[in-house]
C-alpha positions as CSV (number, residue, x, y, z in Angstrom):
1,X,31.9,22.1,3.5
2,X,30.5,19.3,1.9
3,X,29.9,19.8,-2.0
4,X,26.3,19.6,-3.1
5,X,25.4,15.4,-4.4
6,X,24.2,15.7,-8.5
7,X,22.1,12.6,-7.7
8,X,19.0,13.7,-7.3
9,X,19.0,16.2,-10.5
10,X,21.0,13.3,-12.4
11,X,17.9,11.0,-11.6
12,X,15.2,13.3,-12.3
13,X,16.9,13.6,-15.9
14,X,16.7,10.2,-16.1
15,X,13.4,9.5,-15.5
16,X,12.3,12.6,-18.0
17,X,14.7,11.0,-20.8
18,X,13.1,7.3,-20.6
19,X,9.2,9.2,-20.4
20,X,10.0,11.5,-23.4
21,X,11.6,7.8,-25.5
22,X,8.8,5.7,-23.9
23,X,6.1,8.0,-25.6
24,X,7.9,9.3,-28.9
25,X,8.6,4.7,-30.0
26,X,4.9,4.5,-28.7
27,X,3.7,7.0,-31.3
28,X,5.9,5.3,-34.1
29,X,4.6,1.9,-33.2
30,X,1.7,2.1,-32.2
31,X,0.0,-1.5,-32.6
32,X,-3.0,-0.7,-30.8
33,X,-5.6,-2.7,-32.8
34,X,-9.3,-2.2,-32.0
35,X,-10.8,-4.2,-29.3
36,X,-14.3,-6.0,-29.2
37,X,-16.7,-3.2,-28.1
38,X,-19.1,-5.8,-26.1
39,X,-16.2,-8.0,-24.8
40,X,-13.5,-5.9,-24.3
41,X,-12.5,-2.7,-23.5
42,X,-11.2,0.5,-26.2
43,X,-7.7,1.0,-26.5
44,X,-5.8,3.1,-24.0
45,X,-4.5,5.9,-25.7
46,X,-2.1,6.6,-23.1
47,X,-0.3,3.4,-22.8
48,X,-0.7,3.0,-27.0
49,X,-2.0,-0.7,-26.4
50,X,-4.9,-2.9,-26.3
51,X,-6.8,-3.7,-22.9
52,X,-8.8,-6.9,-23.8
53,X,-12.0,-7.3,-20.9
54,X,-10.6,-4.6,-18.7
55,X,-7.0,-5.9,-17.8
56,X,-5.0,-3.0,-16.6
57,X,-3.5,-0.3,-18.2
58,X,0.0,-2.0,-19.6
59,X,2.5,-1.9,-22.8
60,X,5.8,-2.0,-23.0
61,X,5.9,1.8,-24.5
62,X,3.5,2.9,-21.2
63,X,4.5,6.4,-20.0
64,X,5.4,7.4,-17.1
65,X,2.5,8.9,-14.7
66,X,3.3,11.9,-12.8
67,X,1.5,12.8,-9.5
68,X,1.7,14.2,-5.9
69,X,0.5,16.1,-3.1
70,X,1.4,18.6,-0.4
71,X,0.3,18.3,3.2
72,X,0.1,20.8,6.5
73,X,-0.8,20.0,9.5
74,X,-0.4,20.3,13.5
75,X,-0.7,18.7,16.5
76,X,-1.2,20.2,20.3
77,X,-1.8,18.6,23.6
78,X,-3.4,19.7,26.9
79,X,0.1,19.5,29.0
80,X,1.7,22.5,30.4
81,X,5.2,24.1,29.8
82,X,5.8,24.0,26.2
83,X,5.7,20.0,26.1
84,X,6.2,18.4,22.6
85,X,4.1,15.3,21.9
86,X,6.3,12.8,23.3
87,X,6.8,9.0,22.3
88,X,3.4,9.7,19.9
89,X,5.5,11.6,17.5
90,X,8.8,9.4,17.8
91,X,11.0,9.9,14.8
92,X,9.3,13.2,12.9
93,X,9.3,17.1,14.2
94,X,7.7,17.0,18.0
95,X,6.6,20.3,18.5
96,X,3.8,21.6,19.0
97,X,3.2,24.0,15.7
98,X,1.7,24.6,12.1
99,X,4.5,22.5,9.5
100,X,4.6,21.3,6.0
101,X,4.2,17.3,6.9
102,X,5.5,16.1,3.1
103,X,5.6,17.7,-0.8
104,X,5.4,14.4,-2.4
105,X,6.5,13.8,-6.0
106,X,6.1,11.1,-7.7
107,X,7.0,9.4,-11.3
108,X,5.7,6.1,-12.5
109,X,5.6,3.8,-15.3
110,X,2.9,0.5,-13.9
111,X,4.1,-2.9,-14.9
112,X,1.3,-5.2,-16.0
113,X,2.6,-8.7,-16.9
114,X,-1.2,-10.4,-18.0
115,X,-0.2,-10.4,-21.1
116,X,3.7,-11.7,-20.9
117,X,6.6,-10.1,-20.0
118,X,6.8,-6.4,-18.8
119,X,8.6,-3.6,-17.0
120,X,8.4,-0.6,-14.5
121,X,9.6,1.9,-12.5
122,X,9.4,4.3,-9.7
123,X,10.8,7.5,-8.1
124,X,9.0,9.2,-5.6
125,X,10.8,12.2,-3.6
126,X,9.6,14.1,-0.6
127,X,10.0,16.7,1.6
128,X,9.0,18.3,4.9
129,X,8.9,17.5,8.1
130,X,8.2,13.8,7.8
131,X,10.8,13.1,5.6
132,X,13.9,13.1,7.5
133,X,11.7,9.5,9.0
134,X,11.4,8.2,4.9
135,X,16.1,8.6,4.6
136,X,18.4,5.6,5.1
137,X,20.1,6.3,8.4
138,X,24.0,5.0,7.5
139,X,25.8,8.1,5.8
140,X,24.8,7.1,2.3
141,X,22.3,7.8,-0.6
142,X,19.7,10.2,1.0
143,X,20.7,10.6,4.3
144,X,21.0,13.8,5.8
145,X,19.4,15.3,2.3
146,X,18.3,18.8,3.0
147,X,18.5,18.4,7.0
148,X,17.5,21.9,8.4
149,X,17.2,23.2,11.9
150,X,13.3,23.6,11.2
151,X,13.4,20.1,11.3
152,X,12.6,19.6,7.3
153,X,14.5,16.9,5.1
154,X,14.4,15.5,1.8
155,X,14.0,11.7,1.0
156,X,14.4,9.5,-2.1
157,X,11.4,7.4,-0.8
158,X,11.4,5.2,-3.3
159,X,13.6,4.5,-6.2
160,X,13.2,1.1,-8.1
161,X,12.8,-0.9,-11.2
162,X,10.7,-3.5,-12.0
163,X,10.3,-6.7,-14.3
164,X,7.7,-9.4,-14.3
165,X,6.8,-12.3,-17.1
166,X,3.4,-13.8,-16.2
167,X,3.3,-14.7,-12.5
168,X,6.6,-13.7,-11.8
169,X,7.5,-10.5,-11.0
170,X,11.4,-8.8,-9.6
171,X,11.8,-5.3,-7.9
172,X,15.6,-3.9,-7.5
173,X,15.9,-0.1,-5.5
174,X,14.7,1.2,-2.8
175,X,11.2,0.0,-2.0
176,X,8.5,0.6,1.1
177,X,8.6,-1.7,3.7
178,X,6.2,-4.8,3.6
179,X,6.3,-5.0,7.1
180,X,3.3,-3.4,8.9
181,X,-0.1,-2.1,7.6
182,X,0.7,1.6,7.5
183,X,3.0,3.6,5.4
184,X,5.1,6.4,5.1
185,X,3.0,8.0,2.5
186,X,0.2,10.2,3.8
187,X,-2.3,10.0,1.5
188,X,-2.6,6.1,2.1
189,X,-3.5,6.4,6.0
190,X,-6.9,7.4,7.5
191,X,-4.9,8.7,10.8
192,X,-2.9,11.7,10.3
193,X,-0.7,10.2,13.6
194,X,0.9,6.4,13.6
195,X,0.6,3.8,15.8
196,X,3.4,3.1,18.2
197,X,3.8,-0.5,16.0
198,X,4.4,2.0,13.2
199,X,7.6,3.0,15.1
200,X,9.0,-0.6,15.5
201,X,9.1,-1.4,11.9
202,X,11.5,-0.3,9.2
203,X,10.6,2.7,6.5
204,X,12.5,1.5,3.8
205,X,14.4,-1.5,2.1
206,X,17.3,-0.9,-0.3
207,X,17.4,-4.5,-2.3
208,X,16.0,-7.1,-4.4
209,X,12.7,-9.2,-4.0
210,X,11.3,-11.5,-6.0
211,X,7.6,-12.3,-6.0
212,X,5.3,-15.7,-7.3
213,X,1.5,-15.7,-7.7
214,X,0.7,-19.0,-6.7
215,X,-2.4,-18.5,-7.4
216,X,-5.4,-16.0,-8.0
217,X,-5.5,-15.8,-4.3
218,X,-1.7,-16.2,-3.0
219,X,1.5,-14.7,-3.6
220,X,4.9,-15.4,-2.0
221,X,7.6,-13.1,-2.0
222,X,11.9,-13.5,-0.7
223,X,14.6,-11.5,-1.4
224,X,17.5,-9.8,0.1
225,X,17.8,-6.2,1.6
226,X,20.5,-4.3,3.2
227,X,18.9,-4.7,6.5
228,X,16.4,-1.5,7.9
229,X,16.5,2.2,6.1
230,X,19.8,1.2,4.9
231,X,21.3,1.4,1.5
232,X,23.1,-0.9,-1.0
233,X,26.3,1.7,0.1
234,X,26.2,1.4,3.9
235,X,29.6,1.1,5.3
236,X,28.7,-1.5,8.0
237,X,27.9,-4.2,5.9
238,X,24.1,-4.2,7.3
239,X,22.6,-7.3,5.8
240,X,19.4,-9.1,6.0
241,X,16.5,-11.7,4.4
242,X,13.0,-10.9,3.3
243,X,10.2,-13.0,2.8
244,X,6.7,-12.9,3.0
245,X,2.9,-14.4,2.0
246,X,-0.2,-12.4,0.9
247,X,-3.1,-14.6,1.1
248,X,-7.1,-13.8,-0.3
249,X,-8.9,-15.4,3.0
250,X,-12.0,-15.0,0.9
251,X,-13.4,-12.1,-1.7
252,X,-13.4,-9.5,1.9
253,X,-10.6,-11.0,3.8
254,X,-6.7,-10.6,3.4
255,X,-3.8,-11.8,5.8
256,X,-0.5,-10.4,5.0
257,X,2.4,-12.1,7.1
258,X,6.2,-10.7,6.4
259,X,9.5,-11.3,8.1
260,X,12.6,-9.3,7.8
261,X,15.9,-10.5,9.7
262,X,19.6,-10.5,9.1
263,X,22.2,-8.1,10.7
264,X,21.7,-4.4,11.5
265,X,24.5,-1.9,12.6
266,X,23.6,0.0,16.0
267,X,24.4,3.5,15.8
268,X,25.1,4.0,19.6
269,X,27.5,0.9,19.7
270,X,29.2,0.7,16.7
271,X,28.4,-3.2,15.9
272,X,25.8,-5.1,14.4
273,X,23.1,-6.7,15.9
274,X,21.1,-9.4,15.2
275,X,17.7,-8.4,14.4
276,X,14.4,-9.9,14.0
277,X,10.9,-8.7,12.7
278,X,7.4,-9.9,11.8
279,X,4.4,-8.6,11.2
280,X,0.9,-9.9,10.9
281,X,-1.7,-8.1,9.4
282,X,-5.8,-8.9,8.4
283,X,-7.7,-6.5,6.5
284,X,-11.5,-7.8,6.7
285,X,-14.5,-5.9,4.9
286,X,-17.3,-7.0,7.0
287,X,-19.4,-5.3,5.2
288,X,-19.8,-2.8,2.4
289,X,-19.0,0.2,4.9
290,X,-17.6,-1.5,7.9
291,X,-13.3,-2.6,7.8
292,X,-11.7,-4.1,10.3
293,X,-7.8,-4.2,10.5
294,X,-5.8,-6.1,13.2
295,X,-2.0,-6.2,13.5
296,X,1.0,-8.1,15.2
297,X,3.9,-6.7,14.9
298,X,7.5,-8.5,17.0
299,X,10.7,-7.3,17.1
300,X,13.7,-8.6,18.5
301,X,17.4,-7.1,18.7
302,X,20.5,-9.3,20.3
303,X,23.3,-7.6,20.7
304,X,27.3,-8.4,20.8
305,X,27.2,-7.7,24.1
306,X,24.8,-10.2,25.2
307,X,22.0,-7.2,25.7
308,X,18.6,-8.4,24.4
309,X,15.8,-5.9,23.1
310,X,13.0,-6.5,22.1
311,X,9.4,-4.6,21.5
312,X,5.9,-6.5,20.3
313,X,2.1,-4.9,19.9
314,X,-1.0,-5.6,18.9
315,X,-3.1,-2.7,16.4
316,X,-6.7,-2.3,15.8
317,X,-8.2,-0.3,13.2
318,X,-12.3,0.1,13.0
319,X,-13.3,1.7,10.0
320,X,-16.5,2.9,9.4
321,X,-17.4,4.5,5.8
322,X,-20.4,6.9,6.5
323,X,-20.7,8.0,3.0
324,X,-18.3,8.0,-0.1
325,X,-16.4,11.3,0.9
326,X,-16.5,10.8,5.1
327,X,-15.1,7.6,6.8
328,X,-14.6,8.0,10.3
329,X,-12.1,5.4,12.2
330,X,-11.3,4.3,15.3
331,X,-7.8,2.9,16.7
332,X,-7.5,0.7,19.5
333,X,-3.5,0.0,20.4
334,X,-1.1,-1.6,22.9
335,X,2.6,-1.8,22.5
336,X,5.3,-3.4,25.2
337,X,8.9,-2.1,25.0
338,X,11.3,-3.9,27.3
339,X,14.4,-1.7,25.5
340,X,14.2,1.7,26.2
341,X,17.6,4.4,26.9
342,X,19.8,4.6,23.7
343,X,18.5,1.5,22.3
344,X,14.9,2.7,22.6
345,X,11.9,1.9,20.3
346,X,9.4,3.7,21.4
347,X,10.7,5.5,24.9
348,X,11.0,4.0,28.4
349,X,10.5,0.8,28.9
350,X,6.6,0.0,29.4
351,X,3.7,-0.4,28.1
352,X,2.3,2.0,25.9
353,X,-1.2,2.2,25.3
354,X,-3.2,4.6,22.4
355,X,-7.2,4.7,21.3
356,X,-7.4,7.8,18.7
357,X,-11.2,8.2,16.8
358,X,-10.6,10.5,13.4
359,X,-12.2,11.2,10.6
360,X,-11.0,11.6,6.6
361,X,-12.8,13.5,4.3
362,X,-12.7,13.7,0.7
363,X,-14.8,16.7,-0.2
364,X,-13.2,16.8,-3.5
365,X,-11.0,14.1,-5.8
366,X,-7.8,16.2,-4.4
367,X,-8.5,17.2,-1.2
368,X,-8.6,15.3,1.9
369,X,-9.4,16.3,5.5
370,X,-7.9,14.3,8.6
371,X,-9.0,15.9,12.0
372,X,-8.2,13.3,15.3
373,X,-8.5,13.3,18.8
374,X,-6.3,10.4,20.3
375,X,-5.5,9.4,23.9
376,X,-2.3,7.9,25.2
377,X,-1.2,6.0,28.3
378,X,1.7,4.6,29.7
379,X,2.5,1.8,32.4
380,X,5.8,1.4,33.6
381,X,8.1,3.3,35.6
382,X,8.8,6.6,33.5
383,X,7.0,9.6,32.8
384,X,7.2,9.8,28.9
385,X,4.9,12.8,28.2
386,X,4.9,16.3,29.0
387,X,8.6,16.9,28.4
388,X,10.3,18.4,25.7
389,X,13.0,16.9,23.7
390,X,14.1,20.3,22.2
391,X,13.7,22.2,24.9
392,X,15.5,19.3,27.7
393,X,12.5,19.2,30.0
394,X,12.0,15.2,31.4
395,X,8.6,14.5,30.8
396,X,6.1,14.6,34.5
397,X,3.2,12.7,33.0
398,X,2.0,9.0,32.4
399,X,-0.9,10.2,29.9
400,X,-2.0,12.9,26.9
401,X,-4.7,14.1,25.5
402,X,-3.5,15.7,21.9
403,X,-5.1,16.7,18.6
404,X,-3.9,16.5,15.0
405,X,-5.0,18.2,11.8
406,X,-4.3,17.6,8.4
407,X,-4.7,18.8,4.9
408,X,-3.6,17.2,1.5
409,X,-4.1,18.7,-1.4
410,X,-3.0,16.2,-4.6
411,X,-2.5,17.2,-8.1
């Protein structure tokens, strides 16, 4: 029997003994001097600091900010005999019943570099069903972390440090992915399912990246990871570059274009791959209600053998806000995987297709509400849905109708 890892307790400590420090020196010197009241803005109490014209909270003594949420929710579908949801839920708990989808915790200190040289940190843990997705994959750190047969695990989803002076800024840990334009993290999506370009991109990045604001507009970013939801510890040497552009189109408009590519074990041959992967994404604001989001996503894997996968999709997002607390969304999606079998992205080889309309509503500052309706199809020469994985029934259909509901309550 494997003993019990101290890690995450020893981490939590940690993060409670630099909170209490950071806020007992900010009490003793405090050098919060009082701002213009027509100019600027009052001092922050919090972060024991000035905040001249509305800069950011920032300080060197800042506290850490503690916050989370838990969500439920299902999903069902109209096929027969039991049948999970199929390539739609690749990756997370298939079947079809009621489940915690993530308790999210999360500790934070913001870094704020306006003013010269500053630091930060983050530690954000989860758990539930959805979590077993957010764990490096290689044996090491969190992986395997509270793995149960009810399909529930326990992820260090992020665990970092930061630095910055001025325009520069440098993030060692484990960080969220760059690649894509969803994340992980429920609260941040309007969909309570993913896209299938979702399942083609990395989680997580155990490394270091550095980041340059060129200007008010553009930033660049490069660094070094240990390849896909891997860790600095992985025993097969998985290596790989990072780099990437963020770039203000205009005050509505932002393209976001990221590369990740190096070396990345395969767990059903034992070697490293080559690997490649790049993602496009525009986030336009046509209008004070209307958003529109396109994304390319590309991935490539060559393998020792001389095998060649590779898996590439373009994602649509319409987002409409009907009022401050409703926005209802449309996504339009098609995906191509020429892999499939072990190696698979998504499932057999094809071309998967996906338009889902949902809604999010925000009753309340900590509640949200994400009912859907989506609609997959398939072309190719499989039957990916109505099968179940658990259960070893091959799948009999080329389409689904399902339904999803969540509910987050934050605190």
């Amino acid at each position: 029997m494997k003993k019990a890892s101290l890690f995450p307790g020893l981490t939590l400590l940690l993060f409670g003994l630099l909170f209490g420090t950071s806020t007992a020196i900010g009490q003793i010197f405090n050098t919060c001097d009082p701002c213009d009241p027509v100019e600027c803005q009052p001092c922050d109490p919090l972060s024991n600091s000035c905040d001249p014209c509305g800069s950011g909270r920032s300080g060197f003594f800042t506290p850490f900010l503690f916050s989370g949420w838990v969500e439920m929710g299902v999903r069902t579908n109209g096929n027969s005999n039991g049948s999970d949801n199929g390539p739609a839920s690749t990756g997370s708990r298939r079947r079809t019943d009621f489940m915690m989808s993530q308790l999210y915790l999360s500790a934070e200190k913001e870094m704020n570099t306006r003013r010269g040289f500053d630091w930060g940190a983050c530690a954000d843990f989860v758990y539930g069903a959805h979590a077993g997705s957010m764990q490096t994959y290689d044996g090491s750190f969190d992986a395997g972390w509270g793995d149960n047969r009810h399909g529930y695990s326990m992820s260090a989803y992020k665990l970092y440090g930061t630095i910055g002076y001025k325009d520069w800024s440098f993030k060692v840990g484990k960080f969220v992915t760059h690649i894509g334009w969803e994340g992980s993290a429920s609260k941040n999506n309007i969909f309570y399912s993913h896209s299938y370009c979702y399942w083609i991109e990395p989680a997580t990045h155990m490394g270091a990246l550095a980041t340059y604001d060129v200007t008010d507009r553009l930033s660049v970013s490069a660094g070094w990871t240990a390849g896909m939801d891997s860790s600095f510890a992985n025993p097969y040497g998985n290596s790989a570059i990072m780099t990437g552009l963020e770039y203000m189109l205009s005050d509505d408009a932002t393209v976001y274009y990221w590369i990740n590519a190096g070396k990345q074990n395969d767990i059903f041959e034992d070697a490293r791959d080559d690997y490649f992967i790049q993602s496009v994404c525009l986030e336009w604001a046509l209008t004070k209600r209307f958003t529109y989001v396109h994304q390319y996503n590309l991935r490539n894997d060559n393998q020792l053998g001389g095998g060649r996968c590779s898996s590439y999709g373009l994602n649509n997002h319409f987002l409409y806000a009907l009022s401050d607390e409703l926005t209802f969304g449309t996504r339009v999606e098609w995906l191509r995987d020429n892999c499939g079998g072990n190696d698979l992205y998504v499932g057999t080889p094809g071309d998967y297709w996906n338009v889902t309309w949902g809604l999010r509503w925000d009753p309340y500052t900590n509640l949200s509400v994400r009912p859907e309706v989506r609609y997959d199809w398939y072309n190719g020469a499989g039957t990916p849905f109505g099968g179940n994985v658990n259960a070893g029934i091959d799948g009999t259909r080329k389409d689904q109708v399902s339904a999803g509901l969540g509910v987050l309550v934050s605190f």
